[in-house]
N, CA, C and O atoms as CSV, one atom per row, in Angstrom:
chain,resi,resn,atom,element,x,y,z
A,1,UNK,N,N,43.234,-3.445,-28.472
A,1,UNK,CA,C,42.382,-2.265,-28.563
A,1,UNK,C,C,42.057,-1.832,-27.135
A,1,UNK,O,O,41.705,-2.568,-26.213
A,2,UNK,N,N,42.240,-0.494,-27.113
A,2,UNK,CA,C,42.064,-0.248,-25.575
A,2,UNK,C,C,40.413,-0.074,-25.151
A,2,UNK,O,O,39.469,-0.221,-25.928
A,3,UNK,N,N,40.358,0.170,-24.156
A,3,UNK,CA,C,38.615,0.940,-23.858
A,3,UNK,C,C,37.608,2.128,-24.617
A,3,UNK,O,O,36.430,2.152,-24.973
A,4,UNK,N,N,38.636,2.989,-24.651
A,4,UNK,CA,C,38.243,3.993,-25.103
A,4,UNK,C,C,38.029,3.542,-26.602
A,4,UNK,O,O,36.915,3.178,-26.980
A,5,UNK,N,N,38.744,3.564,-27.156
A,5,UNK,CA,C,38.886,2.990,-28.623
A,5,UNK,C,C,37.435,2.085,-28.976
A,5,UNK,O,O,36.514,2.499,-29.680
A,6,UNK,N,N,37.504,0.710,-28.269
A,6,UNK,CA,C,36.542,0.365,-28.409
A,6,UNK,C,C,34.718,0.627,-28.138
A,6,UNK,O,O,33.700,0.071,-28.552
A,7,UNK,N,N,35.028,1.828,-27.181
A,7,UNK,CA,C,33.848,2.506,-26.840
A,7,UNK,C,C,33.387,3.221,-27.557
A,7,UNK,O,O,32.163,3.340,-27.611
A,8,UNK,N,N,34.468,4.143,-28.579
A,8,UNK,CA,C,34.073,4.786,-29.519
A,8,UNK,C,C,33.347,4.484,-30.644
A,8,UNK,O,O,32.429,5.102,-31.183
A,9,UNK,N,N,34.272,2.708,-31.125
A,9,UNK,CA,C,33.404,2.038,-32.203
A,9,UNK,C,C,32.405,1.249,-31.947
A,9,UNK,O,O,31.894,0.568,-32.836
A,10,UNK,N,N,31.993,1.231,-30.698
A,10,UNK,CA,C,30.683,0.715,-29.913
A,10,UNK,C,C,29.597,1.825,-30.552
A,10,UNK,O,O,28.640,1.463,-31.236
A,11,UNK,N,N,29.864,3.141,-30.250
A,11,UNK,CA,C,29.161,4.353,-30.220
A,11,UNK,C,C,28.656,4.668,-31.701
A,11,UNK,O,O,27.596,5.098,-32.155
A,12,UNK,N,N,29.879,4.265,-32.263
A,12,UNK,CA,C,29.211,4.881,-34.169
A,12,UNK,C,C,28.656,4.040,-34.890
A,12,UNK,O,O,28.188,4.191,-36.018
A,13,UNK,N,N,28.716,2.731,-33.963
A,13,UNK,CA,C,27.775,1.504,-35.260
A,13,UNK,C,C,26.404,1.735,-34.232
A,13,UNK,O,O,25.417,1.385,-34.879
A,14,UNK,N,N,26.099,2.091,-33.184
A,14,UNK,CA,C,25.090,2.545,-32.485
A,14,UNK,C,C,24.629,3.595,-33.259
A,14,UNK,O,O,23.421,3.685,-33.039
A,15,UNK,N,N,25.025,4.537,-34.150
A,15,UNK,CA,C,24.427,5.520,-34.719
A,15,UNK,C,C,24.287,5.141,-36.122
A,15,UNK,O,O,23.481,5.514,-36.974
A,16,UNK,N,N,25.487,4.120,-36.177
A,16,UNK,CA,C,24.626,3.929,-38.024
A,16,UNK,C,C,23.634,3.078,-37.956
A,16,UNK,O,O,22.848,2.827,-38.869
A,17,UNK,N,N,23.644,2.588,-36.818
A,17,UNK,CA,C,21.860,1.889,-36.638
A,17,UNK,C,C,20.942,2.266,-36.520
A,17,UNK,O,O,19.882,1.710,-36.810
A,18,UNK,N,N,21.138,3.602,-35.935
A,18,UNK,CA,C,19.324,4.226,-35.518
A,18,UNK,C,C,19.493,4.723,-36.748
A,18,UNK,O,O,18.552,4.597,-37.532
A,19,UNK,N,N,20.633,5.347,-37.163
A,19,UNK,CA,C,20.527,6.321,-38.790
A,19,UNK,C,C,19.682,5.430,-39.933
A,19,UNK,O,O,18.829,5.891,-40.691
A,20,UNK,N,N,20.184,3.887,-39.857
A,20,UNK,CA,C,19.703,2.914,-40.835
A,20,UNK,C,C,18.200,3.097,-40.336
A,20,UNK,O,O,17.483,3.754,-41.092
A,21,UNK,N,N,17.578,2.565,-39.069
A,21,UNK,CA,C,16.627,2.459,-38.935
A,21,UNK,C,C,15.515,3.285,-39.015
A,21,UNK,O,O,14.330,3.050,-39.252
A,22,UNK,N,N,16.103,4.249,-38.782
A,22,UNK,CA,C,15.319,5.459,-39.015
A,22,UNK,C,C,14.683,6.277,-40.428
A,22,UNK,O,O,13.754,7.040,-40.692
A,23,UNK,N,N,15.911,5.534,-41.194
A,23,UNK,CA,C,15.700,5.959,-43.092
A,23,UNK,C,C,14.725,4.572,-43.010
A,23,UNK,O,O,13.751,4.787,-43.731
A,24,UNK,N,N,14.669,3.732,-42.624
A,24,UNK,CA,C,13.921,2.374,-43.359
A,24,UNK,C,C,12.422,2.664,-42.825
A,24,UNK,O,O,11.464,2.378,-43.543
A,25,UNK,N,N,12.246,3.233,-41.557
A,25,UNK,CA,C,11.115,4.136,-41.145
A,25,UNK,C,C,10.394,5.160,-42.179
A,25,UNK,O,O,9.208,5.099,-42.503
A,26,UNK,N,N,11.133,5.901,-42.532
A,26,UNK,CA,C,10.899,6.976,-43.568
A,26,UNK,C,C,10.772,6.415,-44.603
A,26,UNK,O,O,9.811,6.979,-45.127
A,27,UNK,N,N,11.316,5.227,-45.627
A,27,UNK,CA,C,10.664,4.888,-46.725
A,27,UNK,C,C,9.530,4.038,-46.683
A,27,UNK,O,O,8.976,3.869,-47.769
A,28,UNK,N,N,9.050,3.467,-45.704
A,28,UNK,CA,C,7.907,2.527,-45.334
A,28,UNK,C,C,6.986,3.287,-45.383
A,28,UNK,O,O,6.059,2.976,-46.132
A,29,UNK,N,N,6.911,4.371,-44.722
A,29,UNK,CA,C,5.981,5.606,-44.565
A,29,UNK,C,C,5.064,6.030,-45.668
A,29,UNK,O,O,3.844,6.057,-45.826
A,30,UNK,N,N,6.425,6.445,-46.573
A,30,UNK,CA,C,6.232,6.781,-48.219
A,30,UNK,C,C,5.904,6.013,-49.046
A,30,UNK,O,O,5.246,6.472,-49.979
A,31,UNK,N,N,6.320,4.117,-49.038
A,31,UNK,CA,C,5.608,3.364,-49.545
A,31,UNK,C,C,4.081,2.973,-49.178
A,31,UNK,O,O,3.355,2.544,-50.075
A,32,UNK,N,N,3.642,3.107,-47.983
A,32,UNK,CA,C,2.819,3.092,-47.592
A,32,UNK,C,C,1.648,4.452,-47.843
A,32,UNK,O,O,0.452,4.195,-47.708
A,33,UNK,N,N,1.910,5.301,-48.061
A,33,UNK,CA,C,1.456,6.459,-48.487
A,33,UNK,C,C,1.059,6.537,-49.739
A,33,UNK,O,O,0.032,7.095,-50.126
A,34,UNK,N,N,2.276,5.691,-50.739
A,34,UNK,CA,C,2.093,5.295,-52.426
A,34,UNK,C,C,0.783,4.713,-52.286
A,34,UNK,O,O,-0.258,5.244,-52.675
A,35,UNK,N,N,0.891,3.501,-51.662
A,35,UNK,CA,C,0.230,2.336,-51.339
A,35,UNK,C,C,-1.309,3.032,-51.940
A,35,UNK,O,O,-1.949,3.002,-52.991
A,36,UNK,N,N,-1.442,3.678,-50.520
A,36,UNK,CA,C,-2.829,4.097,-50.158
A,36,UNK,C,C,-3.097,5.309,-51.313
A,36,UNK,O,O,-4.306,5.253,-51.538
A,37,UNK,N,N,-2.814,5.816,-51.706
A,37,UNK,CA,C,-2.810,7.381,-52.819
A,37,UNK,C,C,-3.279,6.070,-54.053
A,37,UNK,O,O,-4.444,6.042,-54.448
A,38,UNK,N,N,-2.364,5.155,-54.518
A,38,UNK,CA,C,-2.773,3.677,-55.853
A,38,UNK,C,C,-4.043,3.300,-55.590
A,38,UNK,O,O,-4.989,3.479,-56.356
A,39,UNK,N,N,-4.118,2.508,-53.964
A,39,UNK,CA,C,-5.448,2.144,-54.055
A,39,UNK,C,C,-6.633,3.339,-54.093
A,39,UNK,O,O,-7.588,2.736,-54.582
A,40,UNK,N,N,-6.978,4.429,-53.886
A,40,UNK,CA,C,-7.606,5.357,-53.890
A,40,UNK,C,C,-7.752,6.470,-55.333
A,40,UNK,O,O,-8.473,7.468,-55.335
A,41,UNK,N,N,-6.958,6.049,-56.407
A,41,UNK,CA,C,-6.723,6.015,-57.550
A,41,UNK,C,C,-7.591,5.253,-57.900
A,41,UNK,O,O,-8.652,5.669,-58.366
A,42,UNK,N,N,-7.265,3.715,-57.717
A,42,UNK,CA,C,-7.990,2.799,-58.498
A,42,UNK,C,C,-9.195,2.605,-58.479
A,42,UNK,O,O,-9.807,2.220,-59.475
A,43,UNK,N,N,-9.848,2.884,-57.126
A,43,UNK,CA,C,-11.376,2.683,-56.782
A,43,UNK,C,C,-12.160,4.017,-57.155
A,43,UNK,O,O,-13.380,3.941,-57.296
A,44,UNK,N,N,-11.660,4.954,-57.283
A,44,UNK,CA,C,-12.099,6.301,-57.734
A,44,UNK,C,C,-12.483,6.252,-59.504
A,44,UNK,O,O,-13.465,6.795,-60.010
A,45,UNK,N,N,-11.545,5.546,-60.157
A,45,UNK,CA,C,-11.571,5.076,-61.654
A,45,UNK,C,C,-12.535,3.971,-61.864
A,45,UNK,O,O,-12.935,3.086,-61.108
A,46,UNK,N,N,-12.859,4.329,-63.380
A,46,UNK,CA,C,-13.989,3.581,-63.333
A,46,UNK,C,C,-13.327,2.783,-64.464
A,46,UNK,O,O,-13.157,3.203,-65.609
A,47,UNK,N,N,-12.822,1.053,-63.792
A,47,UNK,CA,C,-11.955,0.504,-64.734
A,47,UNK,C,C,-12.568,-0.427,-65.984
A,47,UNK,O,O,-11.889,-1.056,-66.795
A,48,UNK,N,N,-13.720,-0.367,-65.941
A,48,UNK,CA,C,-14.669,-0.959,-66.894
A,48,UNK,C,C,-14.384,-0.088,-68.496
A,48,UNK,O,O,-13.922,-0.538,-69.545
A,49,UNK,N,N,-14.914,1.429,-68.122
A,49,UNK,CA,C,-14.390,2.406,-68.984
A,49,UNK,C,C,-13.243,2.257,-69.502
A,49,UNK,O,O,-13.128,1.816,-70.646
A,50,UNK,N,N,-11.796,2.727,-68.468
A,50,UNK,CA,C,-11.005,2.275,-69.071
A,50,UNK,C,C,-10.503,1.200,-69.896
A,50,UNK,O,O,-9.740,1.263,-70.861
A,51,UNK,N,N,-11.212,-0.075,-69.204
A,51,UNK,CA,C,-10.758,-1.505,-70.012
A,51,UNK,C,C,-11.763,-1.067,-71.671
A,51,UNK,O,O,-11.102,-1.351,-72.670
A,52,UNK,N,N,-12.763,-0.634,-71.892
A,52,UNK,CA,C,-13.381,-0.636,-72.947
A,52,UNK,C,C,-12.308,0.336,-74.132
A,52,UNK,O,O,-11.939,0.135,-75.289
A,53,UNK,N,N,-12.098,1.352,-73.203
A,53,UNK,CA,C,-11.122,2.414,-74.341
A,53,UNK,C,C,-9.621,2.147,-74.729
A,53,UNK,O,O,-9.004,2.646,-75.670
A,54,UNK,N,N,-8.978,0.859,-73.386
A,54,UNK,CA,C,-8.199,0.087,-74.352
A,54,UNK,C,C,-7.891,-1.133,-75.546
A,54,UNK,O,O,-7.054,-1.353,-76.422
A,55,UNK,N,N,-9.494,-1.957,-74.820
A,55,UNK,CA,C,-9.689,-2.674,-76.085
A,55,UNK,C,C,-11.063,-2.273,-76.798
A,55,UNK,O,O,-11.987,-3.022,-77.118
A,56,UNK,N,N,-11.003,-1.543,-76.884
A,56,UNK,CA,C,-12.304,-1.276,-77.941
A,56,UNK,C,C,-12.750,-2.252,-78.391
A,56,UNK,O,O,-13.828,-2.533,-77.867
A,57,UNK,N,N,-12.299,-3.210,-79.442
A,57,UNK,CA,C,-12.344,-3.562,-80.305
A,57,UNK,C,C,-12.855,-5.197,-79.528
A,57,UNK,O,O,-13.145,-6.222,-80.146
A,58,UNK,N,N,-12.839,-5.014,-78.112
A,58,UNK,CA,C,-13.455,-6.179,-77.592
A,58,UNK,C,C,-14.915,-6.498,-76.937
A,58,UNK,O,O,-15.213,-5.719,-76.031
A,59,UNK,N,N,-15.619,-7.236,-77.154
A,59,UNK,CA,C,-16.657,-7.483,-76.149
A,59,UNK,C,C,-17.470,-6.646,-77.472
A,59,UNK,O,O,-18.554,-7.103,-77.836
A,60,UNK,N,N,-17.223,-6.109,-77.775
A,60,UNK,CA,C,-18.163,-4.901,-78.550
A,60,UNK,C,C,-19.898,-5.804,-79.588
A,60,UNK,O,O,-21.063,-5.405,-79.582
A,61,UNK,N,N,-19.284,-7.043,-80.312
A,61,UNK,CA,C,-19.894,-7.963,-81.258
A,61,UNK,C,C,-20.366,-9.709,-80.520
A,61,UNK,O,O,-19.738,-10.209,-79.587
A,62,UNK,N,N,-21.126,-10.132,-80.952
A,62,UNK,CA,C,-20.951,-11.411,-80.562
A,62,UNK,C,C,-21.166,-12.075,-81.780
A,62,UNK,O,O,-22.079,-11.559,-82.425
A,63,UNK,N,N,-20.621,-13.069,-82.327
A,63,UNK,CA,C,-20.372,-13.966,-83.332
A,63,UNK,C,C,-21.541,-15.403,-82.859
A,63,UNK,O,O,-21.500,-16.007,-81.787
A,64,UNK,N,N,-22.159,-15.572,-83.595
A,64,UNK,CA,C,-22.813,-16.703,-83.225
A,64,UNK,C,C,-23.715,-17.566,-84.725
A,64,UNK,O,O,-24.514,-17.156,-85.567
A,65,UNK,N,N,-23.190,-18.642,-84.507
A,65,UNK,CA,C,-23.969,-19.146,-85.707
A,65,UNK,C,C,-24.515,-20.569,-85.683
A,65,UNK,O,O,-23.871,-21.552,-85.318
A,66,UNK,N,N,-25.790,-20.566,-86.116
A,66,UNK,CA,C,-26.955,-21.357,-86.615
A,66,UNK,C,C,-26.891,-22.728,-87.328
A,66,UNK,O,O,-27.927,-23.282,-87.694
């Protein structure tokens, strides 16, 4: 392989690297963005409520006997 040749394929795995690195930048971002938008969801909700309106049918009675 001559110089040139090899300089060239020096050059394009140099670009599919920043290209890689640069997309793995950009989805971190966006997971991180999920991240924070979920937690700010969750603390905004009032999960007591919710837990009651999916089990209704819990906590509601207490059984106790004598």
């Amino acid at each position: 392989m001559d110089i040139a040749a090899l300089s060239i394929a020096l050059s394009q795995a140099s670009v599919r690297q920043e290209a890689s690195v640069s997309i793995m930048k950009k989805t971190m971002d966006q997971a991180e963005s999920t991240g924070e938008g979920l937690v700010k969801l969750m603390q905004s909700s009032n999960v007591k409520a919710m837990e009651q309106s999916v089990h209704s049918h819990i906590g509601g009675t207490i059984d106790s006997k004598v």
